[in-house]
NUKE-125259 format. One record per residue (C-alpha): residue in one letter; x negated, y negated, z negated. Coordinates in steps of 0.001 Angstrom, whole numbers, padded with zeros to 6 digits, always signed. Layout:
N
AXYZ;...
! end
This chain:
336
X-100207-074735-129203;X-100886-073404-125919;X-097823-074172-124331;X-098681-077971-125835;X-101887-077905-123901;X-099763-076258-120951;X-098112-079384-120836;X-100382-081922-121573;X-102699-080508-118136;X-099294-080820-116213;X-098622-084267-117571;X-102501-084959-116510;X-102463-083423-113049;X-099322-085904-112369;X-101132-088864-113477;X-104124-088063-111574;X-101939-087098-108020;X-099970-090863-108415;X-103275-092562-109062;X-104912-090629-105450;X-101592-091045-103987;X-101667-094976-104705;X-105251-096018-103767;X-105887-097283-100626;X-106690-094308-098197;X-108012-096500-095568;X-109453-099888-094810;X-108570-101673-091149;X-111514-104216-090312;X-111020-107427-088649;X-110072-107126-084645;X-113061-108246-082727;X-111126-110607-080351;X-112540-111280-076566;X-110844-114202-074960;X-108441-114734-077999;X-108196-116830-080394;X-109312-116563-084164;X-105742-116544-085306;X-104095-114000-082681;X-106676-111107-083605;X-105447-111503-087230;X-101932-111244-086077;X-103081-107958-083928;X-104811-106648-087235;X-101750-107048-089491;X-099518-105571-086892;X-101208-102487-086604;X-101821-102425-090525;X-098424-102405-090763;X-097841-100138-088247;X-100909-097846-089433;X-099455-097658-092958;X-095295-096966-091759;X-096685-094262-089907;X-099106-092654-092497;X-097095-093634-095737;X-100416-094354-097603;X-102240-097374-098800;X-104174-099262-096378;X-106098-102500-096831;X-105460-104707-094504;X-108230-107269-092484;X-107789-109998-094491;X-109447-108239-097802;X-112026-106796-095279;X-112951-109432-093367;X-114293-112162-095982;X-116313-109349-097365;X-117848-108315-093991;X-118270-112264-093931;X-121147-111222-096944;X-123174-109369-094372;X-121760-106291-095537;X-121405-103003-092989;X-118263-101613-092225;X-119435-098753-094377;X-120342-100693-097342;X-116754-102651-097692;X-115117-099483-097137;X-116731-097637-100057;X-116242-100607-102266;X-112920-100989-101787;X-112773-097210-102497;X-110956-096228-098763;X-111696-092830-097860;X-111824-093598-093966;X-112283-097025-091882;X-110629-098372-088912;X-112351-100772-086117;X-110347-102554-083648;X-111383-104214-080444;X-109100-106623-078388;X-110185-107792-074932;X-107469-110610-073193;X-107922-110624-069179;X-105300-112453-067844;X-101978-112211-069994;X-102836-108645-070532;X-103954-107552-073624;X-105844-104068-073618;X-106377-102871-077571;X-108647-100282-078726;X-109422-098576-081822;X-111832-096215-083730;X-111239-093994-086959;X-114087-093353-088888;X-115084-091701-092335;X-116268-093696-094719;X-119421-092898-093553;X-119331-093821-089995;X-118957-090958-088459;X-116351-091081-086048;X-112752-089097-086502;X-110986-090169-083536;X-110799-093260-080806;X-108127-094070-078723;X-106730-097127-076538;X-103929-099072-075026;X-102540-101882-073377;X-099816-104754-073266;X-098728-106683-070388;X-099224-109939-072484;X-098694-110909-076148;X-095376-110613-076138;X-095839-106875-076195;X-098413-106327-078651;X-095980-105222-081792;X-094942-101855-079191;X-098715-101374-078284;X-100397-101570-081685;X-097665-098961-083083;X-098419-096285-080495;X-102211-097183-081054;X-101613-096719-084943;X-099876-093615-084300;X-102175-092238-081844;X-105065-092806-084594;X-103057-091473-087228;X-101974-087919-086176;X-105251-088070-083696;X-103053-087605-080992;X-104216-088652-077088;X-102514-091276-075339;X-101975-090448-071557;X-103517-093866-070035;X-102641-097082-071455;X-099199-098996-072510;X-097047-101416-070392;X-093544-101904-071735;X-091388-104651-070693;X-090469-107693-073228;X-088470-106908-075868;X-084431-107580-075710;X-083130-105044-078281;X-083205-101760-079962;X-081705-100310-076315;X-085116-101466-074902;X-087188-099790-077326;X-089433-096876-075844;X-088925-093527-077404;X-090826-092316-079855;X-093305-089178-078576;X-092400-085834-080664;X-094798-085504-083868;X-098031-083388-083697;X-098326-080160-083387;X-100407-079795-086051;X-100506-081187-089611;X-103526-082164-091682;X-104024-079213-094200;X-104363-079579-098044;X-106717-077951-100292;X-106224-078450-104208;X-105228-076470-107291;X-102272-075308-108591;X-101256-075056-112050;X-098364-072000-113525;X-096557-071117-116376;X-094944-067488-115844;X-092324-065882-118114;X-092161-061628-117221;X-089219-059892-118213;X-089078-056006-117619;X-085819-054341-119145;X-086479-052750-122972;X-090087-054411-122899;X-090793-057874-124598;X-093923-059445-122487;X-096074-062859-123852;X-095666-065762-121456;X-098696-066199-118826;X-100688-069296-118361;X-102446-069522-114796;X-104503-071712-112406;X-105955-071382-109178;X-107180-072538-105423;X-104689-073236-103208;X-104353-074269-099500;X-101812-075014-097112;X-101872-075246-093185;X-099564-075533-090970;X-096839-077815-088992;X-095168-080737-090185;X-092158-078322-090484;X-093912-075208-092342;X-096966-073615-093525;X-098655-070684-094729;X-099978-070642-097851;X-103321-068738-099450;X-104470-068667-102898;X-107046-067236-105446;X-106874-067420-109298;X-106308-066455-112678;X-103811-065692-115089;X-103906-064989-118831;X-101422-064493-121738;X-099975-067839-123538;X-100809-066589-126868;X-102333-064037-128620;X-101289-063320-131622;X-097849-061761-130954;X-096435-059271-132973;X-097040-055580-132605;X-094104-054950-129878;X-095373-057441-127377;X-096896-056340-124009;X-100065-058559-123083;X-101082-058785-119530;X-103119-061094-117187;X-106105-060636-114681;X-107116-062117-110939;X-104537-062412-108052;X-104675-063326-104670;X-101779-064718-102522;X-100689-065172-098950;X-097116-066361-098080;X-095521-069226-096062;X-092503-071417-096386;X-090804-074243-094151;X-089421-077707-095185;X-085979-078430-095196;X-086057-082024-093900;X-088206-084057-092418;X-088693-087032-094999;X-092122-087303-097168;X-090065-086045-100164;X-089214-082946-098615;X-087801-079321-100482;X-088796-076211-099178;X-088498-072468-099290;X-090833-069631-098928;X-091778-066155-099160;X-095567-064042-099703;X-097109-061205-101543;X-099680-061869-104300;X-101744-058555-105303;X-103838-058118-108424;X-106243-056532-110496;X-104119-056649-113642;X-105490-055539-117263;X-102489-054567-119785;X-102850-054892-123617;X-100208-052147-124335;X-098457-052447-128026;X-098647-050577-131286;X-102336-049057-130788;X-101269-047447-126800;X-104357-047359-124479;X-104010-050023-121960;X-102819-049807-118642;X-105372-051507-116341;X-105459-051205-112527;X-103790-052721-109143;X-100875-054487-109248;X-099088-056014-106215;X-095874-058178-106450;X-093455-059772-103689;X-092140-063339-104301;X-089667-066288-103360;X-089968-069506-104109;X-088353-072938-103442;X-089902-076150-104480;X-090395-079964-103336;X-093353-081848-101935;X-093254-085728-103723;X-095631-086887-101153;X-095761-085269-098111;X-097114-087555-095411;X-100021-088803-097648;X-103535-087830-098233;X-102781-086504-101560;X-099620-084450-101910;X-098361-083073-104822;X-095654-080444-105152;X-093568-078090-107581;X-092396-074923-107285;X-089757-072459-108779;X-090944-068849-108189;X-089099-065854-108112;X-092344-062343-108954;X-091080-058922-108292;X-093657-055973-108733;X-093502-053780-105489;X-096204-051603-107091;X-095641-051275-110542;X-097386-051107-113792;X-098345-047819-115928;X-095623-046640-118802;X-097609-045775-121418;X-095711-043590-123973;X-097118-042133-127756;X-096792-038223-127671;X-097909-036096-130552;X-101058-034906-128287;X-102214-038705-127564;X-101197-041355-124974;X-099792-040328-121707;X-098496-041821-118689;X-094593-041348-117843;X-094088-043012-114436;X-094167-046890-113794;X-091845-050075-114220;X-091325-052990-112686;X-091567-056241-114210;X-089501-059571-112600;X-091384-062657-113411;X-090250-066548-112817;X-092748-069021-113026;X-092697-072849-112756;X-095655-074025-110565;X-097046-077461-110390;X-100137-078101-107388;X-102056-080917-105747;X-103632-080971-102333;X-106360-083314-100134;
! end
C-alpha cells in the first residue's frame, strides 16, 4: 500500500510539472509604435514573441491575445494575471528616418520591473536580427553594449554570431520526492520513503545542489528480522550537465548527513544517533530552459560514518563496532 501511494504522488508531481511547464510563463503586450504603422508594430511584436519564446523554450502569449483585451481598458497587470503569465513584457518602437530603434521592459506580473534593455535596426529590413538580440537580452537579463546595426540580410554567412550564454542561470527551488532501497551485507533493511526541499544554483553547465528533509520506512509491519530506519538529512553536492539541450543528463556527487533513529530487530535496543553518507548520482532534467523544470535521478548512498551493531549477549544488548549500509534510491524533483 505504501509503495501504491509512492507512486500515485510520483504520477501526481508529473502531472502537475507538465501542466506549470505548459502554461504560458509570460505575456508580450502590443508594441507601442511611433512613426509606424498599425500593422508593422504587430509584425515587430510577433517577431520578438517568437524570438522571446525560441530563446526561453516556454509559453508566451503573444500581442494579439493581449492587445484586444488591453482594448477593454484593462492594465498591463490585469491581462497578465488573467491570462495566468507569471511576468509581462512592454515594447516600445520609435521609426526616425529608416531606422528603427526598439526597446523593451520585463516586468512581474505585478509591475515591478525585472529588467529593460534596447536596440536598434538600420531600417525594417533588419528588424528580425534586432528583436532576437532584444528577446535574448530580456531573457537571460543580459546588457547589450549600445544598440544594433547589422547589414541586410543575404544568407546564413551574413548572420551575426550569437554572444556566449550567461554566466549565470536562473536557480530552482522545489521538492523532491525518493524511494530508497538499503542493503548492508547479512542485514535485511525495509525500503525508505522520503521528501524534501531542494534547490539548485548554478551555470547553465552545472550546479550545486542543497537540500533538507525527511525519510521514513515504507512499511511497518515487517517481520521480526527486518532493520527499520529513517530520520532528518541534510544535503550539499553538485553535478554538471552533459549537453547543452533543455533535455539534458547529468552527473553529480555530495554528502548528505543525518540524525538517523534505528528500530533494531528481535527486541535489540535501537541504535539512534549521527549518520553521514557520501553519494553519486546521475539523472536527467525534462525541462531545463523553462520556468518549471522537472528532473529524475538515480542515486548511488554509501555510509562514511556508519551505523551501531547491536548484538544480544547473555548480560543484555551491547554494541560490537559499526556497518555500513549502501543504499540506491530513485529520486523524482520539481523546481521554480
Amino acid at each position: 500500500m505504501k509503495l501504491r501511494w509512492t507512486i500515485f504522488s510520483a504520477f501526481m508531481l508529473v502531472s502537475l510539472a507538465t501542466a506549470q511547464a505548459s502554461a504560458a510563463v509570460v505575456a508580450v503586450m502590443p508594441v507601442q509604435g511611433v512613426n509606424l504603422s498599425e500593422g508593422q508594430s504587430d509584425v515587430i511584436g510577433l517577431l520578438f514573441t517568437e524570438a522571446f519564446a525560441r530563446e526561453t523554450r516556454t509559453a508566451v502569449t503573444p500581442p494579439s491575445e493581449t492587445k484586444a483585451k488591453l482594448a477593454q481598458g484593462k492594465p498591463p497587470m490585469a491581462v497578465a494575471t488573467e491570462l495566468g503569465a507569471l511576468e509581462y513584457i512592454e515594447l516600445r518602437a520609435l521609426q526616425l528616418g529608416s531606422r528603427v530603434t526598439v526597446a523593451g521592459i520585463r516586468r512581474t506580473k505585478d509591475g515591478a520591473e525585472i529588467f529593460r534593455a534596447e536596440t536598434a535596426a538600420s531600417s525594417l529590413d533588419e528588424m528580425e536580427i534586432a528583436v532576437a538580440r532584444l528577446a535574448r537580452s530580456l531573457a537571460w537579463r543580459q546588457p547589450m553594449l549600445g544598440a544594433v546595426s547589422t547589414p541586410a540580410i543575404q544568407g546564413p554567412a551574413d548572420m551575426p554570431a550569437s554572444p556566449p550564454p550567461p554566466a549565470s542561470y536562473p536557480k530552482a527551488f522545489g521538492m523532491k520526492t525518493s524511494l530508497i532501497f538499503p542493503f548492508a551485507s547479512g542485514r535485511s533493511i525495509a525500503p525508505m520513503m522520503a521528501a524534501q526541499f531542494d534547490g539548485r544554483m548554478g551555470t547553465r553547465d552545472s550546479f550545486i545542489e542543497f537540500g533538507v528533509g525527511a525519510a521514513i520506512p515504507s512499511s511497518s509491519s515487517s517481520g521480526s528480522n527486518v532493520i527499520q530506519m529513517g530520520g532528518v538529512f541534510v544535503e550539499l553536492g553538485g553535478s554538471f550537465y552533459l549537453s547543452d539541450g533543455p533535455i539534458a543528463p547529468y552527473l553529480g556527487a555530495g554528502l548528505s548527513p543525518r540524525i538517523w533513529i534505528v528500530d533494531n530487530p528481535n527486541g535489540l535496543e535501537g541504535s539512534n544517533g549521527a549518520s553521514c553518507v557520501a553519494y553519486g548520482q546521475a539523472g536527467i532534467t525534462f525541462t531545463r530552459d523553462s520556468r518549471a523544470r522537472v528532473y529524475a535521478e538515480f542515486r548511488l548512498n554509501q555510509y562514511i560514518l556508519g551505523l551501531a551493531n547491536k548484538v544480544s549477549t547473555p548480560d543484555g544488548t551491547q554494541t560490537n563496532g559499526t556497518y555500513h549500509p549502501t543504499e540506491l534510491a530513485l529520486q523524482l524533483g520539481i523546481g521554480w
